[in-house]
C-alpha positions as CSV (number, residue, x, y, z in Angstrom):
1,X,114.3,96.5,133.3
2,X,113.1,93.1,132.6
3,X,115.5,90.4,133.4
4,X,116.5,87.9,131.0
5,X,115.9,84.8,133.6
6,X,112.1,86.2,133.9
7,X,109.9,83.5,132.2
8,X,106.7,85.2,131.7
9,X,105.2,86.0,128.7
10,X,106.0,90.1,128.7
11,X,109.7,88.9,129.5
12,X,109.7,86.4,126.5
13,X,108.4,88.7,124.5
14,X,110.9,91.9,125.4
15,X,114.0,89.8,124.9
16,X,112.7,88.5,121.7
17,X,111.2,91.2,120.1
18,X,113.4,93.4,117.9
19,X,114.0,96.4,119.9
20,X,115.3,98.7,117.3
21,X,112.1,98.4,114.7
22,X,109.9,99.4,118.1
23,X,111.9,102.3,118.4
24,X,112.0,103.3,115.5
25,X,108.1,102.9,115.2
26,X,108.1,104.8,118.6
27,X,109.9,107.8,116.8
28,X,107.3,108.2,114.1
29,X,104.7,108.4,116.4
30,X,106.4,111.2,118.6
31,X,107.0,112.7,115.4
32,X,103.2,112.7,114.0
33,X,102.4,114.4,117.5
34,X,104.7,117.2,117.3
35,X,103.9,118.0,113.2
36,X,99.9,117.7,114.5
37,X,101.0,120.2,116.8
38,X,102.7,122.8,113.8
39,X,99.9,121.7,110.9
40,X,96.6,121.3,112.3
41,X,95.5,124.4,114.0
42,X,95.8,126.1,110.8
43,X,93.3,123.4,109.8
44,X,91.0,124.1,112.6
45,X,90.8,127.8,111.9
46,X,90.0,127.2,108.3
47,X,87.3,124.8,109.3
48,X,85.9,127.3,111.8
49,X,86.8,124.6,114.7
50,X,87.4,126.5,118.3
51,X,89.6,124.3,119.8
52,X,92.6,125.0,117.8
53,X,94.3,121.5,118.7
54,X,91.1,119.7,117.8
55,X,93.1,117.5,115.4
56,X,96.1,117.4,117.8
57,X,93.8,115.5,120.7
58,X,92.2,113.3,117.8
59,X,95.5,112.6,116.9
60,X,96.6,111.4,120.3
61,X,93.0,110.0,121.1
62,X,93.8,107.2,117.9
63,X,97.6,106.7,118.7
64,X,96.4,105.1,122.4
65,X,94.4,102.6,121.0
66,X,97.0,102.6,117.7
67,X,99.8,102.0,120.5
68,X,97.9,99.1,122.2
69,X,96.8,97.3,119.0
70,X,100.4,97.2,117.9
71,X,101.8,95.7,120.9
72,X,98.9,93.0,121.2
73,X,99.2,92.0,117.8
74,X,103.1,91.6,118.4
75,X,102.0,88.7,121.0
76,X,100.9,86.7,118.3
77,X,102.5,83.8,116.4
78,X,102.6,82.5,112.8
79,X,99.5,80.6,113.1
80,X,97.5,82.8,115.0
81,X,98.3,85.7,112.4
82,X,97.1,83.9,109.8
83,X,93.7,82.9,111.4
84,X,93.2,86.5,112.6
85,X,94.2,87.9,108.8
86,X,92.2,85.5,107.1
87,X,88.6,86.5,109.4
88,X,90.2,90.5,108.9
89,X,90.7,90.1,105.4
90,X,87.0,88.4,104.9
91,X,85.2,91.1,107.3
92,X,86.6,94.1,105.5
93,X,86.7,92.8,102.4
94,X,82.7,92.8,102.7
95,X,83.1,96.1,104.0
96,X,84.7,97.3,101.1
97,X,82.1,96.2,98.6
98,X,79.8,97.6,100.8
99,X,81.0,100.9,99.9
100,X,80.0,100.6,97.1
101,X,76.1,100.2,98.0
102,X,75.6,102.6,100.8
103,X,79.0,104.7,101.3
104,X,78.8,108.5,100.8
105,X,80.2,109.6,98.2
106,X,82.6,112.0,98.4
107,X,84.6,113.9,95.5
108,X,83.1,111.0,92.8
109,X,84.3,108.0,95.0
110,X,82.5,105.9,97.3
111,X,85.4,104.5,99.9
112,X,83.8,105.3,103.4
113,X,82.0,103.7,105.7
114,X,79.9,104.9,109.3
115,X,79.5,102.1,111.7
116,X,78.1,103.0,115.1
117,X,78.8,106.8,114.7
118,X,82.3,105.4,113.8
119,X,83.8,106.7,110.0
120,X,86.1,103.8,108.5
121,X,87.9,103.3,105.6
122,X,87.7,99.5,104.6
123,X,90.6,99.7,102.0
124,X,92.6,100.4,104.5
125,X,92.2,97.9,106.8
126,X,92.3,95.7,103.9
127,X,95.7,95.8,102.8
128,X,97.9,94.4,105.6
129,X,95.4,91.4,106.2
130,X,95.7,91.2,102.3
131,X,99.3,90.8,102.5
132,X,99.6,88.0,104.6
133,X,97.3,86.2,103.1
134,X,98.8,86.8,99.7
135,X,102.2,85.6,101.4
136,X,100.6,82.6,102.9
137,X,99.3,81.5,99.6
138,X,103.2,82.0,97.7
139,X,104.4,79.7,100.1
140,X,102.0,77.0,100.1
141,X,102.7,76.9,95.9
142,X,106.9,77.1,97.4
143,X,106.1,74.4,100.3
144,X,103.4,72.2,97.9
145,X,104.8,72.6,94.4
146,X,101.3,70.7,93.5
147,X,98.7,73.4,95.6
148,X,97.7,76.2,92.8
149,X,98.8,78.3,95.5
150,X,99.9,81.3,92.3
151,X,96.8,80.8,90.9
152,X,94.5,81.5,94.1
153,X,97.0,84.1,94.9
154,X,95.7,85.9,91.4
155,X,92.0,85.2,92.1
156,X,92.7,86.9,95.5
157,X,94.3,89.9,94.2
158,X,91.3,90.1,91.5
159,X,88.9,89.6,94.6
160,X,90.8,92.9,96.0
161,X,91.2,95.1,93.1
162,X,87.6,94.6,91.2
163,X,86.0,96.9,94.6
164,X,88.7,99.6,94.6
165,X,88.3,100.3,91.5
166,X,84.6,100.4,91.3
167,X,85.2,102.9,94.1
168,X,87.5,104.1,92.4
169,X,91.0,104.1,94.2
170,X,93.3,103.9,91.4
171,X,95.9,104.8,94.0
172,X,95.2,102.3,96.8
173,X,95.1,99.6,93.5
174,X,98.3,100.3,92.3
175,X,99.5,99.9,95.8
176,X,98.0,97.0,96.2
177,X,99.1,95.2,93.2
178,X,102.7,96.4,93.3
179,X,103.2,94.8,96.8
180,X,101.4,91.3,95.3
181,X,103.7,91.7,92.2
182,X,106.8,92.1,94.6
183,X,105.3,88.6,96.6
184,X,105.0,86.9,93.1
185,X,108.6,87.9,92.4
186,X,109.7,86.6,95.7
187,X,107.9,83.4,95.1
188,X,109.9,82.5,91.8
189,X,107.4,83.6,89.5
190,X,108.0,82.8,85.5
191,X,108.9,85.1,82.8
192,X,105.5,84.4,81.1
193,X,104.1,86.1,84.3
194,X,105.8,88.9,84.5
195,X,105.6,89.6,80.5
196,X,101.5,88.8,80.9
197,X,101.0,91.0,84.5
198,X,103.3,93.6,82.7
199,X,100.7,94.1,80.1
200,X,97.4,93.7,82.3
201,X,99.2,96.9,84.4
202,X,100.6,98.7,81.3
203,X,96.9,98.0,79.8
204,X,94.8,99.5,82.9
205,X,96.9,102.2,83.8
206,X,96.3,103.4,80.0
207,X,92.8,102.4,80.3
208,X,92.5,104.4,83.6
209,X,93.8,107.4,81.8
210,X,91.4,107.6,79.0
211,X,88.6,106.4,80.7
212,X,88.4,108.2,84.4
213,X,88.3,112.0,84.2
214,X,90.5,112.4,87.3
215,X,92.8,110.3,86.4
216,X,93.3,112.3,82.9
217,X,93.4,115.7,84.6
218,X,96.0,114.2,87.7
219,X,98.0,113.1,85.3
220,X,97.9,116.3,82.3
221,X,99.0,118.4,85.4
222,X,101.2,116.3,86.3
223,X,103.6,116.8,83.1
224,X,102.1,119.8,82.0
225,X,101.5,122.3,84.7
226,X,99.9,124.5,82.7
227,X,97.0,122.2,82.5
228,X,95.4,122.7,85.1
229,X,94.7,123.7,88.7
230,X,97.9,122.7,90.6
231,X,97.9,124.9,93.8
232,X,98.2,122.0,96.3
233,X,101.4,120.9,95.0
234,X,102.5,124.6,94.2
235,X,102.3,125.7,97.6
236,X,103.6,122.5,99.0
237,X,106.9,123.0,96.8
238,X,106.2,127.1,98.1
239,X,107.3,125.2,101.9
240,X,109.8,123.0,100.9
241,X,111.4,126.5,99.9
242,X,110.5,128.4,102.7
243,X,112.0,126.1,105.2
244,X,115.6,125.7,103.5
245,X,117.7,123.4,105.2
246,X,117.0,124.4,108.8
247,X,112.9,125.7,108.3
248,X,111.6,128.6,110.1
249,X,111.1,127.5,113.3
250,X,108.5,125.8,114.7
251,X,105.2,127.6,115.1
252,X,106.6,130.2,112.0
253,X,105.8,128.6,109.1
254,X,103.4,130.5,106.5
255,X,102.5,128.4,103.8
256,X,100.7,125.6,106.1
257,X,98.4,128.2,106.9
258,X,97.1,128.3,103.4
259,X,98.2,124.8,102.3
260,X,95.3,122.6,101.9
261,X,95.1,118.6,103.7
262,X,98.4,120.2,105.5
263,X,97.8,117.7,108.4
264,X,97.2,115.1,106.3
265,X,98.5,114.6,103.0
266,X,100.5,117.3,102.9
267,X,102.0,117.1,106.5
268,X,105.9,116.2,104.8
269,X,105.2,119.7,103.6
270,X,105.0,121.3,106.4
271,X,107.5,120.0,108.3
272,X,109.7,120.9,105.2
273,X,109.1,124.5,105.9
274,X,109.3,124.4,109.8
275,X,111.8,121.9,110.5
276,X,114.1,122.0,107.4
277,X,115.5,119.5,105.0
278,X,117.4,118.1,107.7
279,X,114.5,116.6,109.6
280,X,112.9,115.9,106.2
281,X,116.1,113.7,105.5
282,X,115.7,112.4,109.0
283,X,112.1,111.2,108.5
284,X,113.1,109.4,105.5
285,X,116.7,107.4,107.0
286,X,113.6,106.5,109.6
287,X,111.0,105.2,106.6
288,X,114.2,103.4,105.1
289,X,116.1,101.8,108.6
290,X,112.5,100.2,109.3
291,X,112.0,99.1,105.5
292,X,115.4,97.6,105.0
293,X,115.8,96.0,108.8
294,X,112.7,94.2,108.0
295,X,113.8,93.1,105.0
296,X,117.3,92.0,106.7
297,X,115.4,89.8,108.9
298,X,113.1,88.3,106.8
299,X,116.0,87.0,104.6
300,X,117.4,85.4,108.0
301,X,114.4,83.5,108.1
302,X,113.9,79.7,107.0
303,X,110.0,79.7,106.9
304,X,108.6,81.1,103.3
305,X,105.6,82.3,105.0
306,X,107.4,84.9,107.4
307,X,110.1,85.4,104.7
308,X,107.3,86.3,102.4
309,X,104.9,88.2,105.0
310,X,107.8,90.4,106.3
311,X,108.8,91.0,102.9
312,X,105.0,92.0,102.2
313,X,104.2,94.1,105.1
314,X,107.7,96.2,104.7
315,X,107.1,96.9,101.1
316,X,103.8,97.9,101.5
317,X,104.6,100.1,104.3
318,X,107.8,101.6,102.5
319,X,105.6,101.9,99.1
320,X,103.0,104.4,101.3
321,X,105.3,106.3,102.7
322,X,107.4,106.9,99.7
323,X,104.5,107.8,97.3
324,X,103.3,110.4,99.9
325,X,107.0,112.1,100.3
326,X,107.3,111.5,96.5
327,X,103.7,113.7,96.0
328,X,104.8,116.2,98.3
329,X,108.1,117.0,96.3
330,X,105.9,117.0,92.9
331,X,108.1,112.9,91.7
332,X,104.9,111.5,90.8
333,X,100.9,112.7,90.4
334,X,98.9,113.9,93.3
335,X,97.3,110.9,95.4
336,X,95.9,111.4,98.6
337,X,98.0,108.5,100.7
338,X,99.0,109.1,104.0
339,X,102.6,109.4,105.8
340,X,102.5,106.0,107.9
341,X,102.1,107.3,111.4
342,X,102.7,110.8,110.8
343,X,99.7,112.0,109.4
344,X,96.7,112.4,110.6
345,X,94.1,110.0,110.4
346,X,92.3,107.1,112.6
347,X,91.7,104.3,109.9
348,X,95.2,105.0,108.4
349,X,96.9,104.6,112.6
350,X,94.4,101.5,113.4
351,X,95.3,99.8,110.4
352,X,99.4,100.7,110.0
353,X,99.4,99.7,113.6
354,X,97.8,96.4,113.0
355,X,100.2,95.7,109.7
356,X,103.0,96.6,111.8
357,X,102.4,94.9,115.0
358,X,102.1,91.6,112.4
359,X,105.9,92.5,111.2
360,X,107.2,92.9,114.6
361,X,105.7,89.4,115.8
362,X,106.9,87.6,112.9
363,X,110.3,88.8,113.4
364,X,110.4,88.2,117.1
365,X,113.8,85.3,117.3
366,X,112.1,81.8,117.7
367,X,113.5,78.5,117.8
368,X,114.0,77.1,115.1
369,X,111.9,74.1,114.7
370,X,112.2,70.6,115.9
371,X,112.5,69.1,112.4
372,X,115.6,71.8,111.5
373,X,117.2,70.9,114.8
374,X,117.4,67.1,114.1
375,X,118.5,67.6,110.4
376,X,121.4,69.2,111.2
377,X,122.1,66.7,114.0
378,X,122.0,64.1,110.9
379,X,124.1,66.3,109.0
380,X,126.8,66.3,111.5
381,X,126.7,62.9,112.5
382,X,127.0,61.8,108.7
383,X,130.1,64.4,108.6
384,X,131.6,62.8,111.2
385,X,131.1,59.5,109.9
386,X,132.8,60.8,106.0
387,X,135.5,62.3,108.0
C-alpha cells in the first residue's frame, strides 16, 4: 500500500486518482478476457485457425499495451492533454482521409489502414482526441465570449464527418455528431442551433436512407423483418433465449458456435446465452456506474474545459456501448460498434484506453487554483467586514 505522506509522483497520483472508475475499468477488462475465452474458439474453428484461443492471446497481447497506455495517459494534466489531442487528432485525422486513397476496401467501405504490417482503424483513434478538442473549443466561446469558439467547433465537426462518410461510416458519424451535439448543449447553445442542427441530422439521415444501399436494406430489416437477410440478429436474440436468466454454463452455449462476429460485435450475445441475464444486467450497472460517476465529477468541476471533456469522453464511451447492447437485443439497426473493452479488437482497446486514460486524469482531485483560492479569501474578508 502506498502511504499517503509518500511525495512521489506514483503516490500523488494513487491518492488522487479516482479509484472506483479504475476499478470499474479493471472489471471490464477481466470480463473481455473471460467472454474471449467462451466466444472466440468457435471463431477460430470457423476460420480454420489451429490454435483455438488465437483470438484469446490477441486479446490479452492488446490489453498489456491497452493497460499501460491508460495508466500513462492518467499522468497527464489539462494542458498536456490538450497538446497531445490536438497532434493525435491532426495525425489520424490525415489517416483517415487517407483511407480513402489507398485503404482496402472491405464490404463497400474503405475505413482501414496497414502501417508497418500493423492494421489500424483511424476513425477510431479519432474520436476521443476529437472530443477534447471539441470541449476545448466550447469553453474558450464560455471563457472568451468574443473567440468564435461554436463556430470553429462546427468547422471541426465538418472536418470530421466529410471523411467518414466518404468511407462511409454512417454509424461512427452519428456517433460522432451526437457526442458534439451533447458538447454544444453543455456549452449553452441557442434555440436557432438546435432547430438548424436538428434539420441538417433529420436531412442526412433521410438522405443516407435513400441514397446508400446499405443503409436502405439495414434499415427495411430493421422494421420489416421480412425484408431481408436478418440471421445475425436472429440468432443473437436465439442466445439471449437460450441462456435465460442464469445461461448455460460456461463453455455450453450453442448458438455462438454458429453466431457470426460472436467475439466481436456480437460478444453481449454470447455472454447472454452462457452467463445469463444476470451478468448481462451486471455488464450494463458497470457501462452506467462509469458513465454517470464521470458525469458526477465533471459537474464538481469549476474549469469548462474538464467539465466539458469529462462530459465528452463519458458520453461518447456510454453512446458505444449502449448502441452495441442495443444491436444485440434487435432496439435499433445492425451497426458493427464494439462493446468498450469487452470485445475483441486492438484499434477499438488502444483507442478506448487512450479516451479513457484522458477521463481518469482529468478527474484526478487537484487544487483548486490560485486565483479561486484568493477570491474566496476576498469573499470572506468582505463578509466579515458587512457583518
Amino acid at each position: 500500500m502506498i502511504s499517503r505522506a509518500e511525495r512521489t509522483v506514483v503516490g500523488e497520483w494513487w491518492w488522487t486518482v479516482d479509484r472506483l472508475l479504475l476499478g470499474a475499468l479493471a472489471a471490464l477488462m477481466i470480463t473481455g478476457i473471460v467472454l474471449a475465452l467462451a466466444a472466440s474458439p468457435p471463431v477460430a474453428a470457423r476460420l480454420g485457425i489451429p490454435d483455438p484461443f488465437h483470438f484469446v492471446n490477441r486479446q490479452v497481447m492488446f490489453l498489456i499495451p491497452a493497460v499501460v497506455v491508460l495508466i500513462g495517459t492518467s499522468f497527464l494534466n489539462p494542458r498536456q492533454i490538450r497538446r497531445v489531442s490536438l497532434v493525435l487528432f491532426l495525425v489520424f485525422l490525415t489517416l483517415l482521409f487517407a483511407t480513402l486513397i489507398i485503404g482496402p476496401e472491405v464490404k463497400g467501405s474503405r475505413r482501414w489502414l496497414t502501417l508497418a504490417g500493423i492494421t489500424i482503424q483511424p476513425s477510431e483513434f479519432l474520436k476521443p482526441s476529437f472530443v477534447i478538442i471539441a470541449a476545448w473549443l466550447f469553453s474558450e466561446s464560455v471563457r472568451r465570449p468574443e473567440m468564435p469558439g461554436q463556430l470553429l467547433a462546427i468547422g471541426l465537426l465538418g472536418a470530421v464527418v466529410t471523411p467518414l462518410v466518404l468511407q462511409p461510416d454512417f454509424g461512427q458519424t452519428m456517433l460522432v455528431s451526437l457526442v458534439w451535439g451533447s458538447l454544444f448543449f453543455l456549452a449553452g447553445l441557442r434555440i436557432i442551433w438546435v432547430m438548424a442542427l436538428g434539420g441538417v441530422g433529420a436531412f442526412g439521415l433521410v438522405a443516407a436512407y435513400f441514397m446508400v444501399p446499405h443503409v436502405t436494406k439495414r434499415i427495411d430489416r430493421f422494421l420489416n423483418p421480412d425484408s431481408g437477410d436478418t440471421y445475425q440478429i436472429d440468432r443473437a436474440i436465439d442466445s439471449f433465449l437460450n441462456g435465460g436468466w442464469f445461461g448455460q454454463g460456461p463453455g455450453e452455449g450453442t448458438y455462438k458456435r454458429i453466431l457470426p462476429d460472436g467475439h466481436t460485435d456480437f460478444i453481449f450475445a454470447v455472454a447472454g446465452e452462457e452467463f445469463g441475464a444476470v451478468l448481462c444486467l451486471m455488464l450494463l450497472a458497470l457501462f452506467a456506474f462509469i458513465v454517470l460517476r464521470s458525469l458526477n465529477r465533471a459537474m464538481d468541476d469549476d474549469d469548462p474545459f474538464v467539465r466539458f471533456a469529462v462530459s465528452g469522453l463519458a458520453i461518447l464511451f456510454g453512446l458505444q456501448s449502449a448502441i452495441n447492447m442495443m444491436v444485440n437485443l434487435h432496439l435499433m439497426p445492425a451497426k458493427g460498434m464494439t462493446l468498450p473493452f469487452v470485445s475483441y479488437g486492438g484499434s477499438s482497446l488502444l483507442s478506448l484506453a487512450y479516451g479513457m486514460g484522458m477521463l481518469i486524469a482529468l478527474t484526478r482531485r487537484r487544487p483548486r487554483s490560485a486565483t479561486l483560492a484568493e477570491l474566496e479569501r476576498l469573499g470572506t474578508r468582505l463578509g466579515g467586514r458587512l457583518a
